[in-house]
mmCIF file as gemmi writes it, N, C-alpha and C atoms, coordinates in Angstrom:
data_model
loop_
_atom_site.group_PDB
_atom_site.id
_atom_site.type_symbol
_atom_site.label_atom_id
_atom_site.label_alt_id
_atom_site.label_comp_id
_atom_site.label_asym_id
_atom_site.label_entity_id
_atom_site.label_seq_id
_atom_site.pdbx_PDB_ins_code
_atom_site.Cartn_x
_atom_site.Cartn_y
_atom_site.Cartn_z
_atom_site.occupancy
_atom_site.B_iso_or_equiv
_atom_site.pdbx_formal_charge
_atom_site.auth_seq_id
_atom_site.auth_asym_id
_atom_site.pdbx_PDB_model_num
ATOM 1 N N . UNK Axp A 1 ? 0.835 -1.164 0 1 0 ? 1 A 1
ATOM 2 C CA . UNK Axp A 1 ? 0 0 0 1 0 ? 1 A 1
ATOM 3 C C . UNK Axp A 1 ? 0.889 1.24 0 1 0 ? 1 A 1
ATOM 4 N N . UNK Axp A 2 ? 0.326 1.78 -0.686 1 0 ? 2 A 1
ATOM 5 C CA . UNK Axp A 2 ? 1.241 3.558 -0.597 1 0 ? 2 A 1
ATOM 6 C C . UNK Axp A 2 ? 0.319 4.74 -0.252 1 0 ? 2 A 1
ATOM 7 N N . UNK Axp A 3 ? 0.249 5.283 0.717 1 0 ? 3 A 1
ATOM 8 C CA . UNK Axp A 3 ? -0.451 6.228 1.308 1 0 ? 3 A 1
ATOM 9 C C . UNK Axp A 3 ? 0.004 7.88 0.721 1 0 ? 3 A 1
ATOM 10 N N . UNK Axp A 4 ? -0.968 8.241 0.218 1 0 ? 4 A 1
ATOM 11 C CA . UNK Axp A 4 ? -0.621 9.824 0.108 1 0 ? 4 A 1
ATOM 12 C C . UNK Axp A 4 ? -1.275 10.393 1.363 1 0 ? 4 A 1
ATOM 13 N N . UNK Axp A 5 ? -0.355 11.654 1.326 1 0 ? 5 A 1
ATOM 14 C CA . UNK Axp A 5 ? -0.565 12.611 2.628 1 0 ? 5 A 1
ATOM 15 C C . UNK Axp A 5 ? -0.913 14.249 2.317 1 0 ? 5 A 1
ATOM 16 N N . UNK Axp A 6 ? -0.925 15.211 2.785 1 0 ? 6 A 1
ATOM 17 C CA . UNK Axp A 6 ? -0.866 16.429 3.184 1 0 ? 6 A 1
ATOM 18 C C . UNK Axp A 6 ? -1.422 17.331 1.98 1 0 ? 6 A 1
ATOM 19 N N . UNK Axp A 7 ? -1.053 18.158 1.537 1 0 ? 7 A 1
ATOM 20 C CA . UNK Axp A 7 ? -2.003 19.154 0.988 1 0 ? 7 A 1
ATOM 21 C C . UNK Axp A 7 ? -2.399 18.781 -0.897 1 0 ? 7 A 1
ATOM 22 N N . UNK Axp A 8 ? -1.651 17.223 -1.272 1 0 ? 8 A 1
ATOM 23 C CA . UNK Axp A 8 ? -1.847 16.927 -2.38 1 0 ? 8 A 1
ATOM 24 C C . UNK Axp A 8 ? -2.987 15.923 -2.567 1 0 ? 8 A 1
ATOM 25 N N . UNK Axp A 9 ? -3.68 15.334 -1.494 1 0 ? 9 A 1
ATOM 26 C CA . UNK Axp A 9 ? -4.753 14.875 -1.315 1 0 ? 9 A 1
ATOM 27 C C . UNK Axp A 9 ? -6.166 15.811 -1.843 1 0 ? 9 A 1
ATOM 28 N N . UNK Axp A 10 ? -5.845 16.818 -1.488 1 0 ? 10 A 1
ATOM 29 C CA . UNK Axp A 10 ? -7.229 17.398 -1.881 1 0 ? 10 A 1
ATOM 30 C C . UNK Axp A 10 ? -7.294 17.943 -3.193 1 0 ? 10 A 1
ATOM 31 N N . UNK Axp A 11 ? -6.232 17.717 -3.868 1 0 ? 11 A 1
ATOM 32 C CA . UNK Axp A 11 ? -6.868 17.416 -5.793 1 0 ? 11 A 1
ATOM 33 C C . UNK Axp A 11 ? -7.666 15.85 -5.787 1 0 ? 11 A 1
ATOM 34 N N . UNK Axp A 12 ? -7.545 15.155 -5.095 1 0 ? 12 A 1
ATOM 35 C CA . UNK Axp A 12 ? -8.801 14.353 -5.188 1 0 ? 12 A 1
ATOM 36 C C . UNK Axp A 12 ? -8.628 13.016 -6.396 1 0 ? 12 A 1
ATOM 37 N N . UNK Axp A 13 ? -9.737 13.122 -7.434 1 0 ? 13 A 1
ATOM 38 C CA . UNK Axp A 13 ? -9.255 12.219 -8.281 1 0 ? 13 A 1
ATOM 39 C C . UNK Axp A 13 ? -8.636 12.744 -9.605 1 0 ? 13 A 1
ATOM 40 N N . UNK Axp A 14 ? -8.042 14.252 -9.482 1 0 ? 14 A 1
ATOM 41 C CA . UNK Axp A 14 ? -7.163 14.825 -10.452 1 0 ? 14 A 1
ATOM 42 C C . UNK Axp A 14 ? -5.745 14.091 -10.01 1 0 ? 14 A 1
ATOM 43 N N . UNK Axp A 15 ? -5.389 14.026 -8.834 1 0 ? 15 A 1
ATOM 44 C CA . UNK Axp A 15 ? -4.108 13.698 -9.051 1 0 ? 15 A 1
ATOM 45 C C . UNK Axp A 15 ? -4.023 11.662 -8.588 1 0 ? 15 A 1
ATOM 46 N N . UNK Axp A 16 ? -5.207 11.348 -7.868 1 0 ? 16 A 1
ATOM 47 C CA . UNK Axp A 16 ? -5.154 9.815 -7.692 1 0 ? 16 A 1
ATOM 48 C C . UNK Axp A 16 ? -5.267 9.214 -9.169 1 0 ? 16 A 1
ATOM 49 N N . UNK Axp A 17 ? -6.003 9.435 -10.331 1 0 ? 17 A 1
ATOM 50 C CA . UNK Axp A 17 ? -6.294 8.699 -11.606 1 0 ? 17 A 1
ATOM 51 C C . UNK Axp A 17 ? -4.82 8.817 -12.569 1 0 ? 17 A 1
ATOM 52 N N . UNK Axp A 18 ? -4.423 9.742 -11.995 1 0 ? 18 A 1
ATOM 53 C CA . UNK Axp A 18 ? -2.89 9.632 -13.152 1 0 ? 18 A 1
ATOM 54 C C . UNK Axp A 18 ? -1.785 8.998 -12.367 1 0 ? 18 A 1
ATOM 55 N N . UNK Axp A 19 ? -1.822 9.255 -11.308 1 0 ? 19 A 1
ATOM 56 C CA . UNK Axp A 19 ? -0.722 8.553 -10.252 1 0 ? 19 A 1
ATOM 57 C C . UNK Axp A 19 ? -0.751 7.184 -10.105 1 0 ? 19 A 1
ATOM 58 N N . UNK Axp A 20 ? -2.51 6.716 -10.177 1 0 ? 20 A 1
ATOM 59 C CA . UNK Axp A 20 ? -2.718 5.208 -10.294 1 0 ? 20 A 1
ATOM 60 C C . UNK Axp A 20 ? -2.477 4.743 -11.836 1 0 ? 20 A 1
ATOM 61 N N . UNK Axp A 21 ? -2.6 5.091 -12.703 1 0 ? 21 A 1
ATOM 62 C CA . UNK Axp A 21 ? -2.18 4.864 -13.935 1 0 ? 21 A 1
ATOM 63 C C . UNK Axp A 21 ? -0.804 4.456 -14.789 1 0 ? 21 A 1
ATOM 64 N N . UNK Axp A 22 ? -0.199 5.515 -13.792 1 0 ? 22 A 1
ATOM 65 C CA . UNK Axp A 22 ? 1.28 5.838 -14.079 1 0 ? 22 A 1
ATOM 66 C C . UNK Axp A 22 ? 1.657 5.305 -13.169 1 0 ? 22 A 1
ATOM 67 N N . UNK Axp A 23 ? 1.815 4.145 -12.26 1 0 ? 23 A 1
ATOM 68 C CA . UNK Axp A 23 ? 2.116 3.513 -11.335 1 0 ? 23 A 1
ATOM 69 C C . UNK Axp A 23 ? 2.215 2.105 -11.824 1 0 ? 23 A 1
ATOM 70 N N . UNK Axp A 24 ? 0.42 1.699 -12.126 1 0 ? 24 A 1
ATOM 71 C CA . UNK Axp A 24 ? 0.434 -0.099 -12.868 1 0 ? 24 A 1
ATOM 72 C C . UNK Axp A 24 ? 1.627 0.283 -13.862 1 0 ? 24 A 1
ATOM 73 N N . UNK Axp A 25 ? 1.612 1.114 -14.62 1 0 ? 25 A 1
ATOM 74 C CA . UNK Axp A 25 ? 2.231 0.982 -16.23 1 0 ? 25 A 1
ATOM 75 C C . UNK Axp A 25 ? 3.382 0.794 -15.609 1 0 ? 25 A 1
ATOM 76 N N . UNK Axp A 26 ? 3.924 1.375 -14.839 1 0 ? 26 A 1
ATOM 77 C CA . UNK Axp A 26 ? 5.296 1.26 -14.087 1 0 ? 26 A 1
ATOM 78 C C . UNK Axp A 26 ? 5.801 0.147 -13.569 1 0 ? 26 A 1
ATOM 79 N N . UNK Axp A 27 ? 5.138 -0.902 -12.419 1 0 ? 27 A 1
ATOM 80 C CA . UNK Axp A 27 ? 4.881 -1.727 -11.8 1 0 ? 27 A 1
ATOM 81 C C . UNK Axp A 27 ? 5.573 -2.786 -12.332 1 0 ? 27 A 1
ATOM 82 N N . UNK Axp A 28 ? 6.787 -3.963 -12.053 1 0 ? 28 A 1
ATOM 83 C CA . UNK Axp A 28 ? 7.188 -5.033 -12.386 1 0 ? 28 A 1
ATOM 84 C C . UNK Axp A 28 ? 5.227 -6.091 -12.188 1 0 ? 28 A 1
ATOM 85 N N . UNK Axp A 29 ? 5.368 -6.539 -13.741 1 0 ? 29 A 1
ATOM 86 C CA . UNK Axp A 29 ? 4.485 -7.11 -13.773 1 0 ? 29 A 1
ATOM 87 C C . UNK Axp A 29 ? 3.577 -8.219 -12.821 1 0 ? 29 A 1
ATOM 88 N N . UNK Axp A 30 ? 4.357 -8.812 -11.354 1 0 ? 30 A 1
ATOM 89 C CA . UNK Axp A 30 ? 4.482 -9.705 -10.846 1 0 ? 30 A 1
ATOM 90 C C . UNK Axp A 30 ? 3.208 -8.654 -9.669 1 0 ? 30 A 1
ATOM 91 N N . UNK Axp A 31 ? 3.448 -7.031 -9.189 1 0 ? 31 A 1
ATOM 92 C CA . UNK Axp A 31 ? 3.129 -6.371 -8.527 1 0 ? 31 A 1
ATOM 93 C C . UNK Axp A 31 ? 1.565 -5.839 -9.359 1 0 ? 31 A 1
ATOM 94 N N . UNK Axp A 32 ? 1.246 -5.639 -10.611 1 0 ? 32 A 1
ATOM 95 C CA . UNK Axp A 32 ? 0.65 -4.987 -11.005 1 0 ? 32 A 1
ATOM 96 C C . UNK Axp A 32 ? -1.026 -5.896 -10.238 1 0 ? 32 A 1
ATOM 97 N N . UNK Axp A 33 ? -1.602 -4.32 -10.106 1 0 ? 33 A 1
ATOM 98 C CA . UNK Axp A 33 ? -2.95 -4.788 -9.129 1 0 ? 33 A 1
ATOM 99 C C . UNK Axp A 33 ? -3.368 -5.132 -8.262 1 0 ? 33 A 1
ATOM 100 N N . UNK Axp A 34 ? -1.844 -5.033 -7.406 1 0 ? 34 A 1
ATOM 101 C CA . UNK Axp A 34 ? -1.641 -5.895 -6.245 1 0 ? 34 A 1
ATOM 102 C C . UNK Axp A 34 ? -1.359 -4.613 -5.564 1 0 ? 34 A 1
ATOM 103 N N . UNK Axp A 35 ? -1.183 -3.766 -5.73 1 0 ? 35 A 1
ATOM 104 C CA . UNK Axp A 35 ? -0.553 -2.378 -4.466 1 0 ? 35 A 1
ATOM 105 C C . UNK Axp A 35 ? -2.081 -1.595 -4.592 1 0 ? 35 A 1
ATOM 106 N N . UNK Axp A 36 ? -1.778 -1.043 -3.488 1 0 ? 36 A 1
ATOM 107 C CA . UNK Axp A 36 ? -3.219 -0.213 -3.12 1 0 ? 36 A 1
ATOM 108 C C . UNK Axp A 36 ? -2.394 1.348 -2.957 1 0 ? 36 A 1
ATOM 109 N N . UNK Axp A 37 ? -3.002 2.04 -3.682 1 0 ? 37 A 1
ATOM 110 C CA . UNK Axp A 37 ? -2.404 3.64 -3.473 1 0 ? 37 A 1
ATOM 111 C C . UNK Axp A 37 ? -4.28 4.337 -2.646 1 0 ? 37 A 1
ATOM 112 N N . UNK Axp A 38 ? -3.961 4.957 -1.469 1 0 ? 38 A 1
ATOM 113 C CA . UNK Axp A 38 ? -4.698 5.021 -0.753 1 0 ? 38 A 1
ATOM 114 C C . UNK Axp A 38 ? -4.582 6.85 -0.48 1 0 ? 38 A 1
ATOM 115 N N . UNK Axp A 39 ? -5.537 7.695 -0.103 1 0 ? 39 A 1
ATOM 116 C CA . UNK Axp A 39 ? -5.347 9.482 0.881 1 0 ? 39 A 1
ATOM 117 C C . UNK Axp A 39 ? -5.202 8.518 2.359 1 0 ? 39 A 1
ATOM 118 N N . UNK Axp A 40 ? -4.401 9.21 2.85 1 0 ? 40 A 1
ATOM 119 C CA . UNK Axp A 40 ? -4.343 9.41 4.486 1 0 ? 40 A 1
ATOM 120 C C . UNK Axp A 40 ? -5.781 9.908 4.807 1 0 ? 40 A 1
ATOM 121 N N . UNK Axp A 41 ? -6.181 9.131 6.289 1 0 ? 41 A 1
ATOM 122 C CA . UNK Axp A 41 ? -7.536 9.689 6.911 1 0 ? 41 A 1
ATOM 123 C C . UNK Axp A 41 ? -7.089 10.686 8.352 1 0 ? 41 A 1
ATOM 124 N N . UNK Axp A 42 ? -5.315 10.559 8.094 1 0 ? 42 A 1
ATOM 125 C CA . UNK Axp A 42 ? -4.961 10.934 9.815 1 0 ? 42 A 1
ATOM 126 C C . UNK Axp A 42 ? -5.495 12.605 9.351 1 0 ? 42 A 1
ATOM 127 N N . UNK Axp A 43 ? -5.405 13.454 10.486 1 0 ? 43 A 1
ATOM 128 C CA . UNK Axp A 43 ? -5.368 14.977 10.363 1 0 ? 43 A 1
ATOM 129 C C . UNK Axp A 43 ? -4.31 15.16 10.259 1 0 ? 43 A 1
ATOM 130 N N . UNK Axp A 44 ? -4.145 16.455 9.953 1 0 ? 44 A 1
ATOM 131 C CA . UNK Axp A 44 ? -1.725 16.846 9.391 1 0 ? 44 A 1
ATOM 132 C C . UNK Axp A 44 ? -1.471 17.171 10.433 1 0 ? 44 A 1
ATOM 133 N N . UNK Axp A 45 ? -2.218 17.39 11.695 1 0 ? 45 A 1
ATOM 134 C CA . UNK Axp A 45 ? -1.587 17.995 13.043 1 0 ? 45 A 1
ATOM 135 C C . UNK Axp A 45 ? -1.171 17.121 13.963 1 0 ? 45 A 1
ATOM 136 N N . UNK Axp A 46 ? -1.679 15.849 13.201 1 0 ? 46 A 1
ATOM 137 C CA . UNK Axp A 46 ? -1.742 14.257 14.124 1 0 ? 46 A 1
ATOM 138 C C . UNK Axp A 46 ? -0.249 13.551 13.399 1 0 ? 46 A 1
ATOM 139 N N . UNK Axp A 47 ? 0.375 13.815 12.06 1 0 ? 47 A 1
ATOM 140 C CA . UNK Axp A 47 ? 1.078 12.747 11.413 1 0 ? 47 A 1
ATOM 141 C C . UNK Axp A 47 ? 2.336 12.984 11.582 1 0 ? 47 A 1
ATOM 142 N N . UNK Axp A 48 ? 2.198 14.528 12.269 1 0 ? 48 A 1
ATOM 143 C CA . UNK Axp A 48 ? 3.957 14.723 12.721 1 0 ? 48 A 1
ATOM 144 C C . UNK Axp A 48 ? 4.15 14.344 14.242 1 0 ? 48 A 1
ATOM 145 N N . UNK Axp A 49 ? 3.185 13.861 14.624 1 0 ? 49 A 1
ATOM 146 C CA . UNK Axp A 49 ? 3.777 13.657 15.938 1 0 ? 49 A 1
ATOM 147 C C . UNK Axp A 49 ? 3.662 12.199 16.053 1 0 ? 49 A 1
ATOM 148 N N . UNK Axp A 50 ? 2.707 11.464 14.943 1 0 ? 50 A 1
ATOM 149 C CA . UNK Axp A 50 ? 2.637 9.945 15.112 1 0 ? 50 A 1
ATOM 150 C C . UNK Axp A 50 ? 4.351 9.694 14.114 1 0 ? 50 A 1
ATOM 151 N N . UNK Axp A 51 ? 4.192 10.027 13.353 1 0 ? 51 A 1
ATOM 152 C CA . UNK Axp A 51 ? 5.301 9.741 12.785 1 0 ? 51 A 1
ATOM 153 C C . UNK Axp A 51 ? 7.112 10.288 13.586 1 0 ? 51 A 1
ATOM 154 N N . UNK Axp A 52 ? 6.841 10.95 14.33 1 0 ? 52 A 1
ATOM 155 C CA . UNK Axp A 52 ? 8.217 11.071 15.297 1 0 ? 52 A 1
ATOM 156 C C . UNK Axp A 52 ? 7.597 10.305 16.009 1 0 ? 52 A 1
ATOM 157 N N . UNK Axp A 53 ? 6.612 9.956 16.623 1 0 ? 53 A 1
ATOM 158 C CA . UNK Axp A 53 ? 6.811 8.873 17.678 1 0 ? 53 A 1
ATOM 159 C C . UNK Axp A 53 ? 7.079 7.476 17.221 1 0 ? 53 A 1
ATOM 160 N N . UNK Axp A 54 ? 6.977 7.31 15.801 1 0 ? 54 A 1
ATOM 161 C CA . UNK Axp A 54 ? 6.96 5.706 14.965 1 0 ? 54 A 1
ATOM 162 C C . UNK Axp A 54 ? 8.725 5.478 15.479 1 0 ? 54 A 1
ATOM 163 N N . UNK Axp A 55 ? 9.028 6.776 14.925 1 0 ? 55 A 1
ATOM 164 C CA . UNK Axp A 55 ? 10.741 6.72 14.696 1 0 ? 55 A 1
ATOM 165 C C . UNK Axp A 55 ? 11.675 6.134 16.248 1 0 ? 55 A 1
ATOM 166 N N . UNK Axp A 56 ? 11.126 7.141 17.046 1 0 ? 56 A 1
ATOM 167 C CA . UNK Axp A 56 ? 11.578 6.734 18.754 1 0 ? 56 A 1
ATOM 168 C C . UNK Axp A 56 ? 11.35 5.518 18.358 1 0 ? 56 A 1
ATOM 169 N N . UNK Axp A 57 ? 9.762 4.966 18.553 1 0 ? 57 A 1
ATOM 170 C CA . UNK Axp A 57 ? 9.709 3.401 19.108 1 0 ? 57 A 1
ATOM 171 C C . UNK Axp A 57 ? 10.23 2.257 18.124 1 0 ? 57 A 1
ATOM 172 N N . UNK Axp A 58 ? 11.206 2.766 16.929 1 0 ? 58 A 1
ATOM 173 C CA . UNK Axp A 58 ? 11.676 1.647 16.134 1 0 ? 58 A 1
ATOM 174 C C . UNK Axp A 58 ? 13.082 1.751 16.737 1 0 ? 58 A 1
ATOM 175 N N . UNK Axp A 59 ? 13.545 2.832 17.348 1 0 ? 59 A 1
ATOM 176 C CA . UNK Axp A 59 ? 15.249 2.517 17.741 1 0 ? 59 A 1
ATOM 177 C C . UNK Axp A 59 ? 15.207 2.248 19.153 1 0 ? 59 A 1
């Protein structure tokens, strides 16, 4: 899965339909249809502090 985030989410399906497009075409054939490109549901005020806390609790 590949998650988009922050203020490029809200082009919506202007920028998800070419990104998903241009992704399969890309894709070693073995992957194609198999990855999920997904918007983030976190809030942006929530992903900097979950994401520094991911970092602490992996070292």
């Amino acid at each position: 899965m590949i998650v988009l985030f922050g203020g490029v989410i809200k082009a919506g399906d202007y920028i998800m339909k070419p990104t998903k497009e241009h992704m399969e075409k890309n894709l070693l054939p073995i992957f194609q249809d198999k990855v999920k490109l997904v918007f983030s549901e976190l809030k942006e005020a929530d992903a900097a502090i979950l994401g520094a806390s991911a970092l602490v609790w992996e070292q």
